[in-house]
C-alpha positions, 0 to 999 in steps of 0.5 A, spaced: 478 853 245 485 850 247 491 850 244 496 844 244 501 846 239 506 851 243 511 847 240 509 850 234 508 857 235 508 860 243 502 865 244 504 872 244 507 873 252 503 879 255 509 883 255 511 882 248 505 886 245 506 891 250 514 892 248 511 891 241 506 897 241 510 901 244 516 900 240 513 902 234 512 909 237 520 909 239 524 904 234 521 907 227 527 910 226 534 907 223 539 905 230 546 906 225 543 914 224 546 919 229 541 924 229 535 923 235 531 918 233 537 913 230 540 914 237 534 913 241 533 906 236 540 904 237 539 905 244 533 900 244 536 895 240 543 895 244 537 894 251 534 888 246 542 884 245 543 886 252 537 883 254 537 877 250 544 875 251 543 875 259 538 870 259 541 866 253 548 867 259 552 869 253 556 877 252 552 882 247 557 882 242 556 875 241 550 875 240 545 878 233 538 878 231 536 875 225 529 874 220 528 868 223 530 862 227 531 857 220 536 864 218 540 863 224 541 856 223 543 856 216 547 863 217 550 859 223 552 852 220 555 856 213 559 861 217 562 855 221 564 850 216 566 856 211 572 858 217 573 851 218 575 849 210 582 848 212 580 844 218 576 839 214 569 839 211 566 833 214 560 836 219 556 831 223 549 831 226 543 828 230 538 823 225 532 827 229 535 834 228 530 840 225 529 841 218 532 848 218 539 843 219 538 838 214 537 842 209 543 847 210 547 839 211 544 838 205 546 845 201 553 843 204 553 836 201 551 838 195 557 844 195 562 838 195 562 836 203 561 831 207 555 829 212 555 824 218 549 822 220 549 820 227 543 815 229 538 816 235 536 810 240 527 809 241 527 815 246 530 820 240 537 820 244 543 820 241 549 817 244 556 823 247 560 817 247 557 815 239 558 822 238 566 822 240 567 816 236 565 820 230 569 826 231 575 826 227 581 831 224 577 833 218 571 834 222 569 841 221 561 842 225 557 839 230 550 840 230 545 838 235 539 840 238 538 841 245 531 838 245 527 835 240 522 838 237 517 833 236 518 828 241 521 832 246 526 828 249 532 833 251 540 831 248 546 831 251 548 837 250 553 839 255 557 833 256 558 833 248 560 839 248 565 838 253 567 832 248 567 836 241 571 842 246 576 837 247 577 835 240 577 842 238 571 842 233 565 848 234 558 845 236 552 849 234 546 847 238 539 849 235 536 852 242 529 853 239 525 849 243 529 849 250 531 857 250 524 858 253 526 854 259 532 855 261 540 856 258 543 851 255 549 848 259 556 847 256 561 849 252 558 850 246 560 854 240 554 857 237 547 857 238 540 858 235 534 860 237 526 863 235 523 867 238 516 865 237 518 859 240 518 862 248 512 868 246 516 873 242 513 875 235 514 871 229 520 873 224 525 874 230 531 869 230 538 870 235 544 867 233 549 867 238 557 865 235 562 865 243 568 869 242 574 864 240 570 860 234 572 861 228 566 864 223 566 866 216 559 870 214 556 867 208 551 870 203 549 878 202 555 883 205 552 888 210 554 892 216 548 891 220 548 885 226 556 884 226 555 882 218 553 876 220 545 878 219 544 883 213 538 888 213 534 893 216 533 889 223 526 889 225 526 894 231 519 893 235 519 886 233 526 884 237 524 890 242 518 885 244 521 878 243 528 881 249 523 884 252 518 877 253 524 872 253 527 876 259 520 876 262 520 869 263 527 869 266 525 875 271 519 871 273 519 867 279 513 863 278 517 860 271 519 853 275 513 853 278 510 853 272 514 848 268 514 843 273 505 844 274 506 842 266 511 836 268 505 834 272 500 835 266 504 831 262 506 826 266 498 826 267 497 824 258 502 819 259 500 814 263 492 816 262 492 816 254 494 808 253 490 806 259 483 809 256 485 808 248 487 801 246 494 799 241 497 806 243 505 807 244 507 814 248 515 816 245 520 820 247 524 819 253 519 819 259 525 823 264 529 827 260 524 831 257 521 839 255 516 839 261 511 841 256 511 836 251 508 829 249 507 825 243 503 818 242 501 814 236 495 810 235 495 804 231 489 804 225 488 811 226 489 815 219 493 821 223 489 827 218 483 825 220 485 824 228 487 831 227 481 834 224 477 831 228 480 833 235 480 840 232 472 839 231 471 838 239 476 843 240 483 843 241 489 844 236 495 840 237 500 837 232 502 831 229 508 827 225 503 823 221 505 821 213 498 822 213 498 828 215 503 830 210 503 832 202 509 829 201 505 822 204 512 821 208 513 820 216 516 823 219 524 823 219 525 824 227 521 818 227 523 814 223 529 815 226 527 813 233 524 806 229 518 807 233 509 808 230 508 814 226 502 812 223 496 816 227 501 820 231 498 826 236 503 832 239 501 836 245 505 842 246 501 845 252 503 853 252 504 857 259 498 857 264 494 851 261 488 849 265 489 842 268 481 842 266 484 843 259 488 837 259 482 832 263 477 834 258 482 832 252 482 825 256 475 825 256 475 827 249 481 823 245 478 816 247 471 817 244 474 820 236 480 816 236 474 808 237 469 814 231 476 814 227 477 807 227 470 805 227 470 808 220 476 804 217 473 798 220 478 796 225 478 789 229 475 791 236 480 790 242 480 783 245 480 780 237 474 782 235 473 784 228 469 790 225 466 790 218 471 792 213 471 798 210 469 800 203 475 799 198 479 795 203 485 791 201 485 784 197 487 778 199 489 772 195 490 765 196 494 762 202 501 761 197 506 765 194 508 766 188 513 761 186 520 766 187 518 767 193 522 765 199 520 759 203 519 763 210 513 768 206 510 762 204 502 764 207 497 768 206 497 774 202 494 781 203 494 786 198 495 793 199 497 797 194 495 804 193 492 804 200 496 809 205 498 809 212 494 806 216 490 802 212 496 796 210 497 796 218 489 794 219 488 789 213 495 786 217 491 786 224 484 783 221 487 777 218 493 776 223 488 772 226 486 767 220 494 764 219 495 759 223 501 760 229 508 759 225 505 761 218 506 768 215 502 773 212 505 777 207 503 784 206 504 788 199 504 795 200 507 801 197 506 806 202 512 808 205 509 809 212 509 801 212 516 800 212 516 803 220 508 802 221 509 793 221 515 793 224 512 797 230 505 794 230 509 787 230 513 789 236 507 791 240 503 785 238 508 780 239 508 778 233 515 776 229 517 780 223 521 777 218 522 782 214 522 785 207 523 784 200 522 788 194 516 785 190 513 786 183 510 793 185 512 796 192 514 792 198 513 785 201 512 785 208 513 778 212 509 777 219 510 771 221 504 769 227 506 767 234 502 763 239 
């Protein structure tokens, strides 16, 4: 069965599973104890940092392990801005940035300091210059990911660390998705990783703090890990994930490998909108991890896409609301304003077949035409398919009176349906206004508000806005020629 979600979690490296059996026999004992078996884990431990320090391209004594890739986040991002009060409390991030950040931005702003949240354009990029222009005197941290998690577009991280260099500010880059393809370039300040992301077990994280930025250790006091990182370390653990992330840097045939994935995903790229009408690939098609690829279908509920993908064998990931029990789309993007409604991420791990890949490709199309054929979806070229049961109401082409002049139309009910459903009764009835009329669709499904929007873009349709209504919100289409 083939698994598409690396980005998730990478399968464990070979050489990780024979580090961590045998460091279960050698690395039992407590590395800060004197006697034999202390100073044999000690040594173990000191061979991991050296290791991993190596093929991050940072010095030992810089770098910690910690439980986790989220632990390291939140240690890295409190120990900065604790070092920096003095110098401001104002900390700046990406709209796209995992959620480890935004939750430790979050706690922040919530302890009485300021966040800058600093937007992304359609390809999930942030702009150096924007981040420039938003560095200040009081500006305490900068947080920024070397390459997105859902889409895989890779950041500027070099040239804004030369920036944040320059005005004296620390930038902490969250490495996890890039760490298993190459160091992160630039003068960055501190830096956090996961070792589950390039193979290692899970439960081992690594922060890396450079010599020269200040930092203050929050939480819990402990003498282990520089104090930056309390507890007992999980020895055999972090013995197998230096062991696996050293592997990948001494393998020769690792840019290979990359660049074999590249081509596989430049493959899904340009076939998947080819084979499958109304989709949008997102992300920057260059400047991107080479092993990911992200795509949105239209009228395509995102749980149902994945469980039937998961029925014909394959295991991939996706930033649909629908996916979600919270019901709301995914925050990156959002942020990129693109689809986010029947949304797939295919994360290939190392040694993907690329007869893997040509069956997904054979496969998609055909459960993508059943999903939407079972919510009664109008065919490509215009045609309609019978509607589905408990579809959304129309009513009368005319407006209540205080609507405004411009919603005038045709209305169509969609309250308490969620994502993709609004979008559809939309597509069914776009046909029935006469071109420079609107239709009026009344959802209070979150996922609406960027789902309308982009299917307007993609159907060269105008749209015109929004309004808050008795029950939801009201979103004007108006049909062009």
């Amino acid at each position: 069965m083939p698994y598409f979600d690396a980005a998730s979690t990478a399968p464990l490296h070979p050489v990780a599973r024979e580090a961590l059996l045998a460091s279960l026999d050698e690395g039992w004992a407590d590395p800060a104890r004197l006697y034999r078996e202390g100073r044999r884990a000690r040594l173990l431990l000191d061979a991991a940092r050296e290791a991993a320090a190596e093929a991050v391209g940072c010095r030992p004594d810089e770098l910690v392990f910690t439980p986790s890739g989220t632990q390291a986040v939140h240690t890295g991002v409190a120990g900065a801005l604790a070092a920096r009060r003095r110098a401001g409390r104002r900390l700046l991030h990406s709209a796209v940035e995992h959620s480890s950040v935004l939750h430790a931005a979050e706690v922040h702003e919530a302890a009485g300091g300021t966040r800058v949240e600093l937007p992304v354009d359609r390809t999930g990029r942030v702009a150096a210059g924007e981040v420039a222009a938003a560095l200040g005197t009081d500006t305490a941290l900068v947080c920024l990911q070397s390459a997105n998690h859902e889409v895989g577009t890779e950041q500027p991280v070099d040239e804004v660390a030369e920036r944040c260099r320059e005005a004296g500010v620390p930038l902490l880059v969250d490495a996890a998705q890039s760490l298993p393809w190459g160091p992160v370039p630039g003068p960055w300040s501190l830096l956090a990783a996961s070792a589950h992301k390039w193979g290692g077990p899970p439960g081992v994280g690594l922060l890396v703090v450079r010599k020269g930025t200040r930092f203050a250790p929050q939480g819990p006091a402990d003498e282990r890990e520089s104090g930056r990182s309390p507890g007992f370390e999980n020895l055999p653990a972090i013995v197998a994930a230096a062991a696996s992330l050293r592997a990948l840097r001494a393998d020769p045939g690792t840019d290979g490998e990359a660049a074999r994935l590249r081509l596989l995903v430049d493959r899904i790229r340009t076939r998947v909108p080819e084979l499958v009408p109304d989709v949008e690939v997102v992300g920057d098609p260059v400047r991107r991890l080479p092993h990911l690829v992200t795509f949105s279908c239209f009228y395509v509920d995102g749980e149902t896409l994945l469980h039937e993908l998961d029925r014909a064998g394959f295991s991939v990931s996706s930033g649909s609301s629908c996916t979600s029990s919270t019901l709301t789309p995914s925050h990156v993007l959002r942020a990129m304003g693109v689809l986010s409604e029947g949304n797939v991420r295919i994360s290939l791990p190392y040694g993907t077949a690329e007869a893997e890949v040509e069956r997904f490709l054979e496969v998609l199309p055909r459960v993508v035409r059943s999903v939407r054929e079972r919510l009664g979806v109008p065919a490509a070229g215009g045609e309609e398919v019978p509607a589905a049961a408990g579809g959304a109401a129309r009513t009368a082409p005319a407006a209540p009176a205080a609507e405004p002049a411009e919603a005038a139309g045709l209305v169509v009910d969609a309250l308490g349906k969620r994502c993709p459903v609004p979008v559809i009764e939309l597509a069914k009835v776009i046909g029935e206004v006469p071109v420079g009329r609107t239709v009026t669709v009344l959802s209070d499904d979150e996922a609406a508000r960027q789902d309308i929007p982009a299917w307007c873009t993609m159907r060269d349709q105008e749209y015109v806005g929004e309004r808050a209504a008795e029950r939801g919100t009201a979103y004007v289409v108006r049909r062009r020629a």
